[in-house]
C-alpha positions in Angstrom: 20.3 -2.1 -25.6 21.1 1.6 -26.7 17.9 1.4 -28.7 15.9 1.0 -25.6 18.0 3.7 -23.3 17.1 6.0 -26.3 13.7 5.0 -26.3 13.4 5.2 -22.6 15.4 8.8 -22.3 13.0 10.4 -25.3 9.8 9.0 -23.5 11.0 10.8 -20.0 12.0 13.8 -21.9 8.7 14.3 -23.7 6.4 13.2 -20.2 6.3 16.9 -19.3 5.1 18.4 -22.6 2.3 15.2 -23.6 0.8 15.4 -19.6 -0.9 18.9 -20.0 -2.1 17.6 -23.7 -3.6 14.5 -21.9 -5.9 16.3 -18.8 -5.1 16.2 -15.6 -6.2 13.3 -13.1 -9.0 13.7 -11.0 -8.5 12.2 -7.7 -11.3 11.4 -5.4 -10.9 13.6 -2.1 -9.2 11.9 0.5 -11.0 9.9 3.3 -9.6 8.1 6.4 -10.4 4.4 6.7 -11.7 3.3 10.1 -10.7 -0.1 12.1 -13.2 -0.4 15.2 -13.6 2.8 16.7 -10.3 4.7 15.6 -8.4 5.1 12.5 -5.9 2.9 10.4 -2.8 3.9 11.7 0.8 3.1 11.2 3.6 3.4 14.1 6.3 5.6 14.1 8.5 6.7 12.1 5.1 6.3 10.0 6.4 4.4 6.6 3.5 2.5 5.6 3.5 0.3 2.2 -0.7 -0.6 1.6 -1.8 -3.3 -0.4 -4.6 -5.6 -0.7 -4.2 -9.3 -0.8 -5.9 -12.4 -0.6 -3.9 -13.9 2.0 -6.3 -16.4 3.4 -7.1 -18.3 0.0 -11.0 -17.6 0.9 -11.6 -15.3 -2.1 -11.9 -12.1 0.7 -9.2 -9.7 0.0 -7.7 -7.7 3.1 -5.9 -4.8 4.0 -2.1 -5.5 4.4 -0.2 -2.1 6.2 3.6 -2.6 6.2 5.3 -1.2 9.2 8.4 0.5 8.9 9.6 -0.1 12.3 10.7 -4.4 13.3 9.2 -5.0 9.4 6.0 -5.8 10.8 2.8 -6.3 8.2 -0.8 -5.4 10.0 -3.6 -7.2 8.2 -7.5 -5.3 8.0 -10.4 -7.5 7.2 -12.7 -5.2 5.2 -16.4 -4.7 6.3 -18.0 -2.2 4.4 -17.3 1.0 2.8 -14.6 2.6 4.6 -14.4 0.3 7.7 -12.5 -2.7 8.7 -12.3 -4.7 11.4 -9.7 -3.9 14.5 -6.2 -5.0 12.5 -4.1 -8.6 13.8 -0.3 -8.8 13.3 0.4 -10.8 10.3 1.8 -14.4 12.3 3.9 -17.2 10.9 3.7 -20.5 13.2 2.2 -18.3 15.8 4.4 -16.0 15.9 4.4 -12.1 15.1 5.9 -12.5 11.4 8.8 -9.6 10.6 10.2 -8.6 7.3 14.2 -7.9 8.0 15.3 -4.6 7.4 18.1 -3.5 4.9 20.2 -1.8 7.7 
């Protein structure tokens, strides 16, 4: 166990000196993904958590946005490039499905 806390505190240490060594990361510039006519948007107080997921079994992966606000989960179907389809409120047995909060 103090091996690997050692191990882990040297690698931490050392991130800052080995990243200039290794290049930097080039990003793509950023680009705002479109549902219908407007953009992907999240509600206030605007904590999003994005993933994509396959959450139909049919093979099609989709957009999952995580609401902070009632733990809500808005689910895109992709279209093409940079557009989805207007998002649907992730439901379990018909209802609007909500992830509890931890306060």
């Amino acid at each position: 166990m103090k091996r690997l806390l050692l191990s882990a505190l040297l690698i931490g240490a050392a991130a800052p000196f080995i990243s200039p060594l290794l290049g930097a990361a080039d990003f793509e510039p950023p680009i705002r993904l479109k549902a219908g006519e407007g953009a992907i948007r999240v509600e206030s107080p605007g904590y999003a958590a994005p993933c994509w997921a396959d959450i139909k079994g049919d093979g099609k992966m989709r957009l999952l946005v995580g609401q902070f606000r009632q733990g809500k989960i808005e689910v895109y179907e992709h279209q093409r490039g940079a557009e989805f389809a207007p998002g649907e409120w992730l439901k379990a047995e018909g209802d609007v499905a909500e992830v509890p909060g931890v306060w």
